[in-house]
MIVEX-889006 format. One record per residue (C-alpha): residue in three letters; chain; y, x, z negated. Coordinates in steps of 0.05 Angstrom, whole numbers, m for minus. Each point is the difference from the previous one (the first is absolute). Layout:
% residues N
  residuo  cadena      c2      c1      c3
      ALA       A       Y       X       Z
...
***
This chain:
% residues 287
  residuo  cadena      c2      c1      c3
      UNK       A    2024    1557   m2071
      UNK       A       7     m38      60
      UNK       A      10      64      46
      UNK       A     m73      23     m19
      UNK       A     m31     m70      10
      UNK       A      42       4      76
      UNK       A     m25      70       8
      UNK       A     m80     m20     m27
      UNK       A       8     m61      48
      UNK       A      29      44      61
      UNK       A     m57      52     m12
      UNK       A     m59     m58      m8
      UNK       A      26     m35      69
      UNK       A      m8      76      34
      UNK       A     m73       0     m20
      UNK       A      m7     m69      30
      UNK       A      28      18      62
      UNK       A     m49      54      12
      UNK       A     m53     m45     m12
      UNK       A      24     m48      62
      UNK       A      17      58      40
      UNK       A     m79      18      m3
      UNK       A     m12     m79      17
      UNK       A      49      m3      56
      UNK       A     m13      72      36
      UNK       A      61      26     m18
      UNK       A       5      76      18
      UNK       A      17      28     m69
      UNK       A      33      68      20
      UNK       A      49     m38      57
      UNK       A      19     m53     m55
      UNK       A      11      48     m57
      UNK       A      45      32      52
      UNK       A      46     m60       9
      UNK       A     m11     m13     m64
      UNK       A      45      63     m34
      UNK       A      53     m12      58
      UNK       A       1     m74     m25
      UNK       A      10      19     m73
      UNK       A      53      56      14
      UNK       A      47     m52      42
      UNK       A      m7     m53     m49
      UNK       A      22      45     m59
      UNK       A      53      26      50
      UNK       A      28     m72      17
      UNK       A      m4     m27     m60
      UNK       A      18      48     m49
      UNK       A      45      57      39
      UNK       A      58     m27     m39
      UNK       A     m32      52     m56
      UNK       A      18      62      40
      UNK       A      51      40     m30
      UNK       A      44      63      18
      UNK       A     m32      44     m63
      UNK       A     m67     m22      27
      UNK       A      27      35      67
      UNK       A      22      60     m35
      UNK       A     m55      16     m38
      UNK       A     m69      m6      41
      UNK       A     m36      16     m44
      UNK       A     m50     m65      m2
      UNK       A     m11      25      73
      UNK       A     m62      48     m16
      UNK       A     m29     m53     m33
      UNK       A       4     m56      49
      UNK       A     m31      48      48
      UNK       A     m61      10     m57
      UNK       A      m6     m56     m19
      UNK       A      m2     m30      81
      UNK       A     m53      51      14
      UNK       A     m46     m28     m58
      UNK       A      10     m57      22
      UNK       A     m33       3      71
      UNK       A     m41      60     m13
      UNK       A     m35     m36     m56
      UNK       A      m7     m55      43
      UNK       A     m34      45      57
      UNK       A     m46      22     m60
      UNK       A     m18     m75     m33
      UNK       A     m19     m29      82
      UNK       A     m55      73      m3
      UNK       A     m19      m9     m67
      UNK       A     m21     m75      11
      UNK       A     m38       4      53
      UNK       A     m36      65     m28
      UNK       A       1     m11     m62
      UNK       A      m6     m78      m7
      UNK       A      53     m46     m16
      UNK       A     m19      m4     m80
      UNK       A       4      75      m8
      UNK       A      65       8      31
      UNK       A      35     m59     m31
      UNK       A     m23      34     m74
      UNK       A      27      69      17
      UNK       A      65     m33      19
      UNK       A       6     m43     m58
      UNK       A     m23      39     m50
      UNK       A      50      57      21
      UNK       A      50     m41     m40
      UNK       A     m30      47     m62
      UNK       A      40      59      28
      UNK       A      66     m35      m1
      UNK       A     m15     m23     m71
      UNK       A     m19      63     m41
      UNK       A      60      33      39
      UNK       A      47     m50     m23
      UNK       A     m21      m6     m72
      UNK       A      m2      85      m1
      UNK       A      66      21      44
      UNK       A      45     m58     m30
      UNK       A     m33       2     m74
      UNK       A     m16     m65       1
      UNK       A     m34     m11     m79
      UNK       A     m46     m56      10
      UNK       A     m28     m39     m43
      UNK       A     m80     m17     m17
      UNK       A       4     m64      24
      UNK       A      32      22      68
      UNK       A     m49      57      15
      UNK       A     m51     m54     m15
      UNK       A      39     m37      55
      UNK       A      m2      57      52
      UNK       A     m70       7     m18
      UNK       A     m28     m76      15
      UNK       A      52       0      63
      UNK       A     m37      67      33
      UNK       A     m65     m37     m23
      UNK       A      18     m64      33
      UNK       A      22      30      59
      UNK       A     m69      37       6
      UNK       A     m46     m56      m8
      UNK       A      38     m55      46
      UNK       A       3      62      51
      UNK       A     m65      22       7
      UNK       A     m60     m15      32
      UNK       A     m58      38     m13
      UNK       A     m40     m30      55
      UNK       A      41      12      52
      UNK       A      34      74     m18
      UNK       A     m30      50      50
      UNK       A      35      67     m19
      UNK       A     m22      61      43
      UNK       A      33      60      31
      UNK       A      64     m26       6
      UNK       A      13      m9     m78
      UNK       A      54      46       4
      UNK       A      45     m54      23
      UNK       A      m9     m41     m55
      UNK       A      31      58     m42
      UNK       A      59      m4      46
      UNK       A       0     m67      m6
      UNK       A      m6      m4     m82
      UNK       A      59      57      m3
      UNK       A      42     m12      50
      UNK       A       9     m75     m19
      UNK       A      10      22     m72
      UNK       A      53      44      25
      UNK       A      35     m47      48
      UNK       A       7     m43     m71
      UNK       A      25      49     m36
      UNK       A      52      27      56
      UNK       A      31     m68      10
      UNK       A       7      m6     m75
      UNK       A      32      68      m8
      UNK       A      46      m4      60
      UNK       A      29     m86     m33
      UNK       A       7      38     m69
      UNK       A      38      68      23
      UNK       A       4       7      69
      UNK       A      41     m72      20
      UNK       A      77       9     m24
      UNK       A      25     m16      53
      UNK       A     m43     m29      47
      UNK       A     m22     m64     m21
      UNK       A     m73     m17      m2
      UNK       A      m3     m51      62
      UNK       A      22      48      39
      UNK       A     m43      60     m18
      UNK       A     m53     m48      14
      UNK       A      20     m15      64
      UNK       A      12      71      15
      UNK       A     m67      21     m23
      UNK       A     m41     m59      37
      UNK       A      45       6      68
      UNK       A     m14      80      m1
      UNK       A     m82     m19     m13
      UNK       A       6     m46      68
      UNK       A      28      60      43
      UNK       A     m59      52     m33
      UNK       A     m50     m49      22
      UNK       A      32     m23      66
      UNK       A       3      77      13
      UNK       A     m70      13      m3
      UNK       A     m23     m64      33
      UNK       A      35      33      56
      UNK       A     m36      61     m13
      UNK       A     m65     m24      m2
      UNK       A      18     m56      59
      UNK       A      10      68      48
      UNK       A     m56     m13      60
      UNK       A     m20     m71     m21
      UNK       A      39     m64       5
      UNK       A       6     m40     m51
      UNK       A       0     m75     m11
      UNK       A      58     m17     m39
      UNK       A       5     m81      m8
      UNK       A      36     m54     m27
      UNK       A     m46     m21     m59
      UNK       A       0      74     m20
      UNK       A      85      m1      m1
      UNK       A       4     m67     m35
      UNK       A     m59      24     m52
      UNK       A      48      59     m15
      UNK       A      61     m41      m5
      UNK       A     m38     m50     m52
      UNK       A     m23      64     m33
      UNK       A      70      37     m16
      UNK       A      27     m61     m29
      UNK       A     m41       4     m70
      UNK       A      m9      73      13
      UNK       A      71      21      m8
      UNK       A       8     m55     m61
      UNK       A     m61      38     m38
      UNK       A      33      68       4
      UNK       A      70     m32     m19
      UNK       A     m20     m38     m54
      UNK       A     m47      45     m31
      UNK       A      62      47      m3
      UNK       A      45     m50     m35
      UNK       A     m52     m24     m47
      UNK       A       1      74     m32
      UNK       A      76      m4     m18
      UNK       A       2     m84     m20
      UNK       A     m58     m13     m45
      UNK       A      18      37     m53
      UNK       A     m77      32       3
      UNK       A     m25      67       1
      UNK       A      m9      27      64
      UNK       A     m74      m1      m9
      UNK       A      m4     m55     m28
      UNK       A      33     m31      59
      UNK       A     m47      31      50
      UNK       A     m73     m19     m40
      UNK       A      28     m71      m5
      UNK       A      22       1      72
      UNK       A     m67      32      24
      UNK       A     m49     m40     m32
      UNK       A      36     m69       8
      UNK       A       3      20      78
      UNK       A     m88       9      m1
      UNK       A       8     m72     m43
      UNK       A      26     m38      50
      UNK       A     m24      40      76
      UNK       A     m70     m25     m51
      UNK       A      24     m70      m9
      UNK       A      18      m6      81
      UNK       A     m60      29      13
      UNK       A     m40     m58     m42
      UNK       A      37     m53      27
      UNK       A      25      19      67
      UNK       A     m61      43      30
      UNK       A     m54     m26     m37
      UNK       A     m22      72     m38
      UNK       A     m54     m10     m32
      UNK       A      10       2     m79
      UNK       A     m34      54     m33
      UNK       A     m22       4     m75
      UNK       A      30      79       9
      UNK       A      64     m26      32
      UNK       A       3     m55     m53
      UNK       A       3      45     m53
      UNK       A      44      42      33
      UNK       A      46     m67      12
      UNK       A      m1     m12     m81
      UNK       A      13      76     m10
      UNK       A      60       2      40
      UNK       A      25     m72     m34
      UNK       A     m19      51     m62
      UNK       A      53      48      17
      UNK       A      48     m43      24
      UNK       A       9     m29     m72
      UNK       A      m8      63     m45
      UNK       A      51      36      39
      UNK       A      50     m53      m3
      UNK       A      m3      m7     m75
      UNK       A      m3      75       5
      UNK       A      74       0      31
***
């Protein structure tokens, strides 16, 4: 239990680093940079004691740190687009609510049998997620609706891929470091094409950006970590684990939001707020 409340918490402080990054004129793409090489040396440093000689032997978990690195910053390249032609509230739905994918997937390919009251749970969590998501006033969906579908699947997969690889892929690699792995390869995809698209032009690469990174891969590599562990310690069904985790993380980026940034509190988000709270409970007692 306490590994999903560190991995909700490490998720939730993400989202509120994000938000200062747009007060503070952080550039996003340089920061995310720093921030995958930050998160692949701390699980390095800290946790290279888990590298073994059968993990050397068999590379197997290779392909998919290379997968899962590419999602990673390619879904990233795809989320900056989408926001600023899509709108924020549109993009921030397709990527939440791509949690669905990872959810059917898991009840159908490990024949999961859930119960009434835990569909009902899944239900009011996708619902809650919705409503404290979306803003109908401010969702401006045109042409470029296509990435929204990339968004909504390819976040559903990246889910699902990370809980595949924990449950059959890691025997002998343990899950810090496949973290590590996978974030560190994501910083040197994105600091390739930086350089790529920094041919002819100089860029301005500063301080604030670094140091924004740095503060960024700290909770970033601790999501991804415990996230991982939380699916072999609770004792939960995989999905289960990731509706709880979802919804609780749109809970409290909400609650910051109130209290932190001043968000203005919508009856729709309100509802959404006691949906979620809904959820939370009735798949608890579902488990």
């Amino acid at each position: 239990m306490t590994t999903l409340l560190l991995s909700i918490l490490s998720s939730s402080v993400i989202l509120v680093i994000f938000k200062l990054y747009k007060k503070y004129g952080v550039d996003t793409f340089q920061a995310i940079i720093v921030n995958y090489f930050t998160a692949g040396t701390l699980g390095i440093v800290f946790f290279h004691d888990g590298w073994t000689t059968a993990a050397g032997n068999d590379l197997s978990w290779l392909t998919y740190v290379i997968l899962v690195s590419f999602l990673f910053i390619s879904l990233f390249f795809v989320m900056a687009r989408s926001s600023q032609e899509n709108g924020v509230a549109s993009t921030s739905i397709a990527v939440k609510m791509g949690m669905a994918i990872p959810l059917i997937l898991m009840m159908t390919l490990y024949a999961e049998t859930p119960s009434v009251l835990k569909l009902l749970g899944i239900i009011l969590a996708v619902a809650g997620v919705y409503l404290v998501s979306s803003n109908p006033k401010s969702s401006n969906v045109g042409p470029y609706v296509w990435m929204l579908a990339v968004l909504f699947v390819g976040s559903g997969l990246l889910d699902f891929i990370l809980n595949y690889v924990q449950k059959f892929v890691l025997t002998d690699l343990s899950l810090p470091l496949f973290s590590a792995f996978a974030l560190g390869t994501g910083g040197i995809i994105g600091l390739l094409v930086f350089l790529v698209l920094s041919i002819g032009k100089r860029p301005k690469i500063t301080f604030k950006n670094i140091f924004a990174g740095i503060i960024l891969g700290i909770p970033n590599f601790y999501s991804i970590y415990f996230l991982l562990l939380s699916y072999r310690t609770t004792g939960w069904s995989d999905s289960t684990v990731l509706a709880i985790t979802n919804v609780s993380i749109v809970l409290m980026s909400a609650f910051f939001g109130f209290v932190f940034f001043k968000e203005s509190k919508t009856n729709r988000k309100l509802v959404g707020l006691a949906t979620a709270i809904l959820a939370i409970v009735t798949l608890y007692f579902a488990n």
